[in-house]
N, C-alpha and C positions, 0 to 999 in steps of 0.2 A: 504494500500500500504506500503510496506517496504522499509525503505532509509536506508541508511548508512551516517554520519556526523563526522566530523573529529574535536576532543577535543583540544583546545589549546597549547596541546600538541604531537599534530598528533594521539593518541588514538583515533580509530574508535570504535563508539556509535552505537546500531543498534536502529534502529526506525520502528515506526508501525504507520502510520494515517487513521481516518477513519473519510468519510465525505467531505466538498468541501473547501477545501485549502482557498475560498476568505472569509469564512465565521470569526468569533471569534473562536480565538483560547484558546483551552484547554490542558494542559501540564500536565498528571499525572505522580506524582512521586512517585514509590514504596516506599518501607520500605526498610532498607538495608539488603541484599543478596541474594533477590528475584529479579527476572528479572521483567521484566513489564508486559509480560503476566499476572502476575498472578493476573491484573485488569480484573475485568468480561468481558469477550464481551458483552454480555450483556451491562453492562453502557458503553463502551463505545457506542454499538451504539445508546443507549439510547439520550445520548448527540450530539450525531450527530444530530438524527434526528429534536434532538430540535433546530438546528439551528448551530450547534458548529464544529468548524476544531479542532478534537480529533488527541492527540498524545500522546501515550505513547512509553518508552524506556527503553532498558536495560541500568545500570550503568555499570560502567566498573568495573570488576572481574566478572558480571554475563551475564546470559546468552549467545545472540553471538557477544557483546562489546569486547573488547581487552582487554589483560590483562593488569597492570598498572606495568613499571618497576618499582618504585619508592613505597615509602610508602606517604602517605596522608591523610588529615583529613578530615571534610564534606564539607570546603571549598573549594577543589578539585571538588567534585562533585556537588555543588553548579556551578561552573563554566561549568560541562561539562552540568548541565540541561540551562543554559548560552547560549552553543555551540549550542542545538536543539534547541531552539528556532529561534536564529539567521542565523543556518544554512537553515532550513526552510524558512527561511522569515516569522514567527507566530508573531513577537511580537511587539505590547505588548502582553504576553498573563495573561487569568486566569490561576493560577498556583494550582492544587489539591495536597496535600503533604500527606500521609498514616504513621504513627508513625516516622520512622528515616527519613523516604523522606518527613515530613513535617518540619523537622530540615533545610534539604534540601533546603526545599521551601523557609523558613525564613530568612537564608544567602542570598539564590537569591534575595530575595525582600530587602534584606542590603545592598548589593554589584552592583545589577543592577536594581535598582527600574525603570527604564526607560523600561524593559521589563516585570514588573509585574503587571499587572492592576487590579486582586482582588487576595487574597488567601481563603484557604479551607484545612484546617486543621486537618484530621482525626486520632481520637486514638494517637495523638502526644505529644510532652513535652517541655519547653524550658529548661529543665537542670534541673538533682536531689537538686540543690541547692536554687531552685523556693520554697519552702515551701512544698511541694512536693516531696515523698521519691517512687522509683521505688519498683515494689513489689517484694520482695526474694522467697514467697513463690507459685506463679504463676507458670505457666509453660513459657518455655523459647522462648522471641520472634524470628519471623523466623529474625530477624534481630539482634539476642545476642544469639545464639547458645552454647548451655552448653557445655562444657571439660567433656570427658567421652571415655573410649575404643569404637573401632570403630564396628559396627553392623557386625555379621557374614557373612554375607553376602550382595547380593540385594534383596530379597526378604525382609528381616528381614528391610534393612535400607528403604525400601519403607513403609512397614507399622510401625516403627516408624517415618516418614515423614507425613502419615497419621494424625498417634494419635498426632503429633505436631499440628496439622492442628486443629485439635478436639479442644486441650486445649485454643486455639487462638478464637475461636468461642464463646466456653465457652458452658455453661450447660443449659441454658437459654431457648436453641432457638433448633429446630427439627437440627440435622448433616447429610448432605447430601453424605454420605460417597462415593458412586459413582462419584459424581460430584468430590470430593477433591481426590479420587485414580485417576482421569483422570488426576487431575491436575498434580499431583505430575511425570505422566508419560509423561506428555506434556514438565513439565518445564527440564524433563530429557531429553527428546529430542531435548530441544531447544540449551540446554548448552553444552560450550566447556570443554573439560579438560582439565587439571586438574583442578577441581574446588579449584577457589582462592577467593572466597567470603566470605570467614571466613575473608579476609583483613577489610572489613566493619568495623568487631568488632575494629579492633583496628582505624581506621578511627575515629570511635565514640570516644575511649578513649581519640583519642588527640583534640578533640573539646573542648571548654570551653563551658558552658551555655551559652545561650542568652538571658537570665531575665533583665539585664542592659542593653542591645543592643535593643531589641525588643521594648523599651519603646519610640525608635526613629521614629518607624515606622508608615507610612502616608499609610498605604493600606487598601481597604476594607477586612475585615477579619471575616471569618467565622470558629468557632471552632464547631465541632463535635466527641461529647467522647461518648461512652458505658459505662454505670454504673455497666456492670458486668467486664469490663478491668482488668486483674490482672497483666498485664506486665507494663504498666501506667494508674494506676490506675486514678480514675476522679478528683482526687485535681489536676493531673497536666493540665488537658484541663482547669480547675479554674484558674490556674496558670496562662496558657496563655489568658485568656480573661480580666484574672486583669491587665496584662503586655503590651497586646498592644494595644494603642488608641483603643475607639471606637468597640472591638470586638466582636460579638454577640456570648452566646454559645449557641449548642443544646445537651441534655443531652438525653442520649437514651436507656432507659430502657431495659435490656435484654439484651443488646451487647452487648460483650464480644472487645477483642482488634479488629477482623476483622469481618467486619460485610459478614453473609451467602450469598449467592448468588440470593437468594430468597429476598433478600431486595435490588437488586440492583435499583431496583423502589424507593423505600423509600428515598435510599442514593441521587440519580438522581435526586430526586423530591427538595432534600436539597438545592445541586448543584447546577439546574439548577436557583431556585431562589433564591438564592444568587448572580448570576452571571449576571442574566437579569437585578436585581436591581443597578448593578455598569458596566456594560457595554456601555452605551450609547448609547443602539440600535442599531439595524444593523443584529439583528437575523431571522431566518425565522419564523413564526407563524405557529405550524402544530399545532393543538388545543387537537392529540390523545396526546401529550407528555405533555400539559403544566401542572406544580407542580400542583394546584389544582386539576384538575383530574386525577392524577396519585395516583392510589389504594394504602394503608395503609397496613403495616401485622396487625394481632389484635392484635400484642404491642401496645401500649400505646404508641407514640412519641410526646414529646415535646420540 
């Protein structure tokens, strides 16, 4: 179901849930400058079925969120994943954060620990200043987009949208290139113009790390990095399990910074038991979804 939630600053969020609203709630936060769609359907309805009030959302500059008059850092948008929760009525919720949206997540859980009850942490970083250096020679995350003349046209900028897609996945693992030209057509569809998502990039610039913030933090916390990452690389998922209380990592061979869509079992199986473990009950038992019998790819995951 689609809502609309109005940001602290009357900026309208768009939202997607899937699943029964009284159930535990789940809060997926992209990466910056992609809309929320571009979370599998798949997991989410994975997570539904396990029992869970899924929501993901577009940030504001993307998809069909409003644009922001104003300039802002990721404490802005810490506040607007704030607004959906509360505007919902979701929380406390588990909070999943994807690279910049697990920056995201982390503010949230600093700023209104009252609506966070676990995190999950993918492909994310708490700041190049962690021991942990971002890699220059990867290709560019959909959330730090390179400076470069602009594509001749649509076609050309679709299929370098593509090949961005490609280099994010990494070499590792089969590219479903089907699956990712849909995407890239869906997330064009989805979105308003003029695209102002490039604001993100500097959003991030004026963040400070949270390596000395994070060390405050009383949340259940689950890190999950790809060992083939080359946007943040895996000292920074080290980074953050050395940084906040108590946080378990899971290191995963073959993933690249966004894991294929063919792992969204995998990812979900992560997910789901992390969040069963700090939830307090209160989930449905459907027995086809729970982690343990949910099928492995034949990577290797530990």
């Amino acid at each position: 179901m689609e809502r609309t939630i109005a940001a602290d600053d009357g900026l309208l969020l768009w939202a997607e849930t899937f699943g029964d609203r009284r159930d535990p709630a789940v809060l997926l936060v992209m990466g910056a400058t992609a809309p929320g769609i571009v979370w599998p359907d798949e997991l989410c309805r994975l997570l539904a079925s396990a029992g869970y009030y899924v929501v993901r959302y577009d940030h504001r500059d993307t998809g069909r969120s409003g644009k922001s008059p104003a300039a802002y850092d990721l404490s802005t948008m810490a506040a607007d994943a704030a607004a959906v929760i509360a505007g919902l009525g979701a929380g406390p919720a588990h909070v999943v954060g994807q690279s910049a949206g697990g920056t995201v997540s982390l503010l949230l859980a600093l700023t209104r620990p009252g609506l966070v009850r676990s995190l999950v942490l993918l492909s994310s970083s708490p700041g190049t200043d962690a021991g942990a250096r971002r890699s220059r020679t990867g290709p560019s995350d959909a959330s730090e987009p390179e400076a470069g003349p602009p594509a001749a046209g649509p076609e050309e900028r679709r299929a370098m949208a593509v090949e961005g897609w490609r280099g994010l996945v990494g070499a590792s693992v089969p590219f479903d290139r089907a699956y990712w030209s849909d995407l890239v057509d869906r997330v064009a569809e989805h979105s308003s113009e003029p695209d102002t998502s490039a604001r993100h990039v500097t959003a991030m610039a004026r963040t400070p790390a949270l390596t000395d913030r994070i060390t405050a933090l009383r949340v259940p916390t689950l890190v999950v990095h790809g060992e083939q990452d080359r946007v943040f690389p895996v000292e920074h998922g080290e980074a953050l399990r050395r940084a906040i209380p108590d946080a378990r990592l899971r290191r995963i061979p073959g993933m690249g910074h966004i894991f294929p869509p063919h792992w969204s079992s995998t990812i979900g199986a992560l997910i789901v038991g992390h969040l069963r473990q700090n939830s307090g009950g209160g989930e449905k038992r459907h027995p086809g979804v729970l982690p343990q019998e949910i099928l492995w790819p034949k990577h290797d995951v530990y």
